[in-house]
Structures are given as structure tokens and as C-alpha cells.
DOKOLMI-832298 format. One record per residue: residue number from 1; residue in one letter; x, y, z of N, C-alpha, C in turn. Coordinates in steps of 0.02 Angstrom, whole numbers. Each point is the difference from the previous one (the first is absolute). Example, Ala and Ser with C-alpha at 12.3 -4.5 7.8 and 13.67 -1.06 7.14 Angstrom:
<rs>
@pos: 1&code: A&n_c1: 660&n_c2: -284&n_c3: 390&ca_c1: -45&ca_c2: 59&ca_c3: 0&c_c1: 45&c_c2: 60&c_c3: 0
@pos: 2&code: S&n_c1: -18&n_c2: 53&n_c3: -36&ca_c1: 42&ca_c2: 59&ca_c3: 3&c_c1: -39&c_c2: 55&c_c3: 37
</rs>
This chain:
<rs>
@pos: 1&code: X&n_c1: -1051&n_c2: 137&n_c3: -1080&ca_c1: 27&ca_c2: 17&ca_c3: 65&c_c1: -57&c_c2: 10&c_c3: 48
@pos: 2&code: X&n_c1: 32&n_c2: -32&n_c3: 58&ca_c1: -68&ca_c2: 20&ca_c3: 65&c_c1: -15&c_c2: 66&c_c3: -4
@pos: 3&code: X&n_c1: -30&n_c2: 11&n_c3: 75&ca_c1: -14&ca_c2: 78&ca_c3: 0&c_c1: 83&c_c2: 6&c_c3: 58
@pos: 4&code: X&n_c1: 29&n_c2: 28&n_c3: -29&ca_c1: 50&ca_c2: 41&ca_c3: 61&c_c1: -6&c_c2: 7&c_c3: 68
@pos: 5&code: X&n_c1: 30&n_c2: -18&n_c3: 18&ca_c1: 12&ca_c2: 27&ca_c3: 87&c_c1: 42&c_c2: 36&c_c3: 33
@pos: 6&code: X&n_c1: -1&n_c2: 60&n_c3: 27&ca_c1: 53&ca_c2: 40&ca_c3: 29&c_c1: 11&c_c2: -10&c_c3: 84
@pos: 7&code: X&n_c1: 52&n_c2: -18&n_c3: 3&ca_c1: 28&ca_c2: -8&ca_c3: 83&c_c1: 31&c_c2: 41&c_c3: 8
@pos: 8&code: X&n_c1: 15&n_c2: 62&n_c3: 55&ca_c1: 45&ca_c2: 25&ca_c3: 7&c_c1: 36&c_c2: 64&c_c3: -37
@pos: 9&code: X&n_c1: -54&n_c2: 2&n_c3: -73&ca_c1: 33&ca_c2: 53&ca_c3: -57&c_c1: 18&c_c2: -29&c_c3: -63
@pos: 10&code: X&n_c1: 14&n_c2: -71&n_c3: 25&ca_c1: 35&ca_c2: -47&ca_c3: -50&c_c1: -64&c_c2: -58&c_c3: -30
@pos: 11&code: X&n_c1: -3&n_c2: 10&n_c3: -70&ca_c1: -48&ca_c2: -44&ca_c3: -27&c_c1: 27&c_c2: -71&c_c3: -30
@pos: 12&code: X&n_c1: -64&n_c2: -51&n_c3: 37&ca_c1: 27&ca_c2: -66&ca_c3: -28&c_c1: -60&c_c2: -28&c_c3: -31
@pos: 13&code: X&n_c1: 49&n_c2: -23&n_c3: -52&ca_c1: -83&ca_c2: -1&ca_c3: -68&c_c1: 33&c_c2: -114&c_c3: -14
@pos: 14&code: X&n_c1: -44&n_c2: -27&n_c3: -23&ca_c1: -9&ca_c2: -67&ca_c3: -9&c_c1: -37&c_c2: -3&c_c3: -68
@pos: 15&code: X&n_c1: 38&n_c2: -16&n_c3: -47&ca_c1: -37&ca_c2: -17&ca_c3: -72&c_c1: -53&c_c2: -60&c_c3: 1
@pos: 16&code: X&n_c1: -24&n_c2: 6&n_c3: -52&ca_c1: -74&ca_c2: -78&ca_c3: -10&c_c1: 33&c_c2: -27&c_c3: -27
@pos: 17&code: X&n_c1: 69&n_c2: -63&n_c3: 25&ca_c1: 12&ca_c2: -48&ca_c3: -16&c_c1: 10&c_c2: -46&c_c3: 41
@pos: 18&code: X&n_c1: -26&n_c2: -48&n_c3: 2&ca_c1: 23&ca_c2: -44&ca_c3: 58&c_c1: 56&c_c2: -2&c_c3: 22
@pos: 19&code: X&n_c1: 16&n_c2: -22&n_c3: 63&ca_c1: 51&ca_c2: -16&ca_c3: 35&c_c1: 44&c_c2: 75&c_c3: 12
@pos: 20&code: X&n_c1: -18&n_c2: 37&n_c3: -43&ca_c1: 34&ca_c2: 51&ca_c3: 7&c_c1: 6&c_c2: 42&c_c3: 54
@pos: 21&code: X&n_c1: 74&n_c2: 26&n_c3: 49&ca_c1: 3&ca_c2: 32&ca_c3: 47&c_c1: -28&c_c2: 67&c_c3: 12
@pos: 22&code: X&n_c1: 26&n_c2: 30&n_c3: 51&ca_c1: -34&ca_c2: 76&ca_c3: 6&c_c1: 76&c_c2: 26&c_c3: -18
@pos: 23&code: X&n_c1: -19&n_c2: 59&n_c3: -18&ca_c1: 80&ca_c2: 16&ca_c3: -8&c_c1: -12&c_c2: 100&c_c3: 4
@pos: 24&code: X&n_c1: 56&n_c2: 15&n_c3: 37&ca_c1: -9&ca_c2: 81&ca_c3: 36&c_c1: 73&c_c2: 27&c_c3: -6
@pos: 25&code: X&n_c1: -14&n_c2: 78&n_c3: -42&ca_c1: 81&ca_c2: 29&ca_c3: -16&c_c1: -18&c_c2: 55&c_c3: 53
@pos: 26&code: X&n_c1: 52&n_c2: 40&n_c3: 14&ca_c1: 15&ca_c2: 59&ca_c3: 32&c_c1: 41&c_c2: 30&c_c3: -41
@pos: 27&code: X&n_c1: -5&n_c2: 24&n_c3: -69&ca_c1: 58&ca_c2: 44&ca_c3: -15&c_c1: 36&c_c2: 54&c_c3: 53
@pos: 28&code: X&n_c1: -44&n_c2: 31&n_c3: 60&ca_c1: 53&ca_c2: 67&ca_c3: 52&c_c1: 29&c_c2: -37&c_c3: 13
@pos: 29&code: X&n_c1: 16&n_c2: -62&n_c3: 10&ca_c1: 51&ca_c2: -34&ca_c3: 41&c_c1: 21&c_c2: -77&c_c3: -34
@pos: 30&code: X&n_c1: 4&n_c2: -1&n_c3: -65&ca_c1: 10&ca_c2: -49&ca_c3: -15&c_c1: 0&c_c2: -66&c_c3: 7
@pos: 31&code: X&n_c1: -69&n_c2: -14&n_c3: 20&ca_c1: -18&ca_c2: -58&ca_c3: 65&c_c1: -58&c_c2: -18&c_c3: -48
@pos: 32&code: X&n_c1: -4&n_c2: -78&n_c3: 0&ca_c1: -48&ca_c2: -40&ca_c3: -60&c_c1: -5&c_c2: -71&c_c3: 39
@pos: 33&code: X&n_c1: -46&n_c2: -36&n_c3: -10&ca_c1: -1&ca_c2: -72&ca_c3: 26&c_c1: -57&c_c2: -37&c_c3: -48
@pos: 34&code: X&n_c1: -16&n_c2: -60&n_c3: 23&ca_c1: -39&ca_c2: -45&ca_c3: -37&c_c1: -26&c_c2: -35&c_c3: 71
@pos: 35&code: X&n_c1: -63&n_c2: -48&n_c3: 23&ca_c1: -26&ca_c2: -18&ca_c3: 34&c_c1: -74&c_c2: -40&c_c3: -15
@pos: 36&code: X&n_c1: 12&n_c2: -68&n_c3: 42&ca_c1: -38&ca_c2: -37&ca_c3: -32&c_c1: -69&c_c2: 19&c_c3: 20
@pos: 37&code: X&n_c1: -25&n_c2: 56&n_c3: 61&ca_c1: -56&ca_c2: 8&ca_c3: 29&c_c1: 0&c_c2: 72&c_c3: -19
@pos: 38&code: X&n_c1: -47&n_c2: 31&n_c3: 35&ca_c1: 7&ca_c2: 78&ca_c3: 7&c_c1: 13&c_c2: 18&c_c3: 56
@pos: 39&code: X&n_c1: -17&n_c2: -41&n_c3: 60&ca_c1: 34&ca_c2: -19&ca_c3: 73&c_c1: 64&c_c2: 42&c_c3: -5
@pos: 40&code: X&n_c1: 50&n_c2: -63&n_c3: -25&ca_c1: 73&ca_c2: 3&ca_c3: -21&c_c1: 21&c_c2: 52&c_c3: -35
@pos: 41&code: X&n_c1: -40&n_c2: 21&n_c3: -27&ca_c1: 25&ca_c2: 67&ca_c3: -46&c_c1: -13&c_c2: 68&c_c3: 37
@pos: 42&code: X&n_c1: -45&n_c2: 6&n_c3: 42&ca_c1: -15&ca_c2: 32&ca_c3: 45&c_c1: 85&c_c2: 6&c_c3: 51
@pos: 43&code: X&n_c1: 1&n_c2: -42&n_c3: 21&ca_c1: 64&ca_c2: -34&ca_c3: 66&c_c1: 76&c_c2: 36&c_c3: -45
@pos: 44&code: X&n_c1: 10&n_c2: -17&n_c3: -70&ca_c1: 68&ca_c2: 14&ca_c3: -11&c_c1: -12&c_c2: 74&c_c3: -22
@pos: 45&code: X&n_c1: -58&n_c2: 27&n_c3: -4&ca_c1: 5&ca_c2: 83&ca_c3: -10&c_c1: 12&c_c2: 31&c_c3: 68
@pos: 46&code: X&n_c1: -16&n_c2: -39&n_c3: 69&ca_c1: -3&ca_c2: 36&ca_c3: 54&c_c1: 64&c_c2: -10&c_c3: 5
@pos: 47&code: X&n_c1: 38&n_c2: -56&n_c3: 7&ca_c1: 73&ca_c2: -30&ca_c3: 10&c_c1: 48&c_c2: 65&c_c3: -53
@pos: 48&code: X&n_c1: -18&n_c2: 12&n_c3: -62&ca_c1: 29&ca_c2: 35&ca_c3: -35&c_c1: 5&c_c2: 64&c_c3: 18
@pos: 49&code: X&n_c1: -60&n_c2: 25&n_c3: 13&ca_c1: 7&ca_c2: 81&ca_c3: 44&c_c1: 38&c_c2: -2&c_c3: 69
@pos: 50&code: X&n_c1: -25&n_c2: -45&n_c3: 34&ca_c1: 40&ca_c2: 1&ca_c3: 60&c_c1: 63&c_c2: 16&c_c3: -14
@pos: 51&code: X&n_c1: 56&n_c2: -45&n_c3: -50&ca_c1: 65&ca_c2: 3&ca_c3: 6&c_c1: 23&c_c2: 76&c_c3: -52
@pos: 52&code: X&n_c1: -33&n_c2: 23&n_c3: -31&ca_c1: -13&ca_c2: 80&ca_c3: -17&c_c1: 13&c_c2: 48&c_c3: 53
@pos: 53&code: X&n_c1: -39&n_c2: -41&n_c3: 49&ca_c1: -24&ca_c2: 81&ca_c3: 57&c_c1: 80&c_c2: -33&c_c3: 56
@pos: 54&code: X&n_c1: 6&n_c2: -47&n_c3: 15&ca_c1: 48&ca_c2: -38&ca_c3: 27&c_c1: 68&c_c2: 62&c_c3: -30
@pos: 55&code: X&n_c1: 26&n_c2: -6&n_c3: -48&ca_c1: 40&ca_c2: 14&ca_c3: -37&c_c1: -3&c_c2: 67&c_c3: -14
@pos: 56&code: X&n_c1: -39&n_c2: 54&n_c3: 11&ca_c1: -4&ca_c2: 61&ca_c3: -6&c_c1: -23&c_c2: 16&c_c3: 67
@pos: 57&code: X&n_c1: -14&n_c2: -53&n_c3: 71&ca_c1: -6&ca_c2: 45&ca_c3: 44&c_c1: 37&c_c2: 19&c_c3: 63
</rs>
């Protein structure tokens, strides 16, 4: 596995296999994705909190 990256609180880790995506859980909120960049994985954690705070505010 890479080295980890945390966005936001939420860590998105990318194994040493090729082709392989990034992929990021949120167990507080039951919110998980897969992403072919870290860009993108970045984008659906912000998209994901948004509709969190959306929805509780």
C-alpha cells in the first residue's frame, strides 16, 4: 500500500497494484468511494460532506 493520504479527516490509501484505484471509507457517515486519480477522490469526499452538511443544515 502507498503511503495514505488524509483529506478532510477522511483517509484515502491506493494499494501497489497496478491500475488499482484510490479508494476512501467514512464509517461517521457511511460514505466510501473508489477513484481513478486522487484529484477525484479528493472531489467525491468534498461532494460527500457537502450533502452531510446540506442535510443536517
Amino acid at each position: 500500500m502507498t503511503q495514505p493520504v488524509i483529506h478532510r479527516g477522511i483517509t484515502i490509501r491506493q494499494f501497489e497494484v497496478p491500475c488499482t484505484p484510490y479508494v476512501w471509507t467514512h464509517d461517521e457517515t457511511d460514505g466510501h468511494g473508489t477513484a481513478e486519480t486522487l484529484d477525484q477522490a479528493r472531489a467525491q469526499i468534498d461532494a460527500h460532506l457537502a450533502k452531510r452538511c446540506d442535510a443536517h443544515g
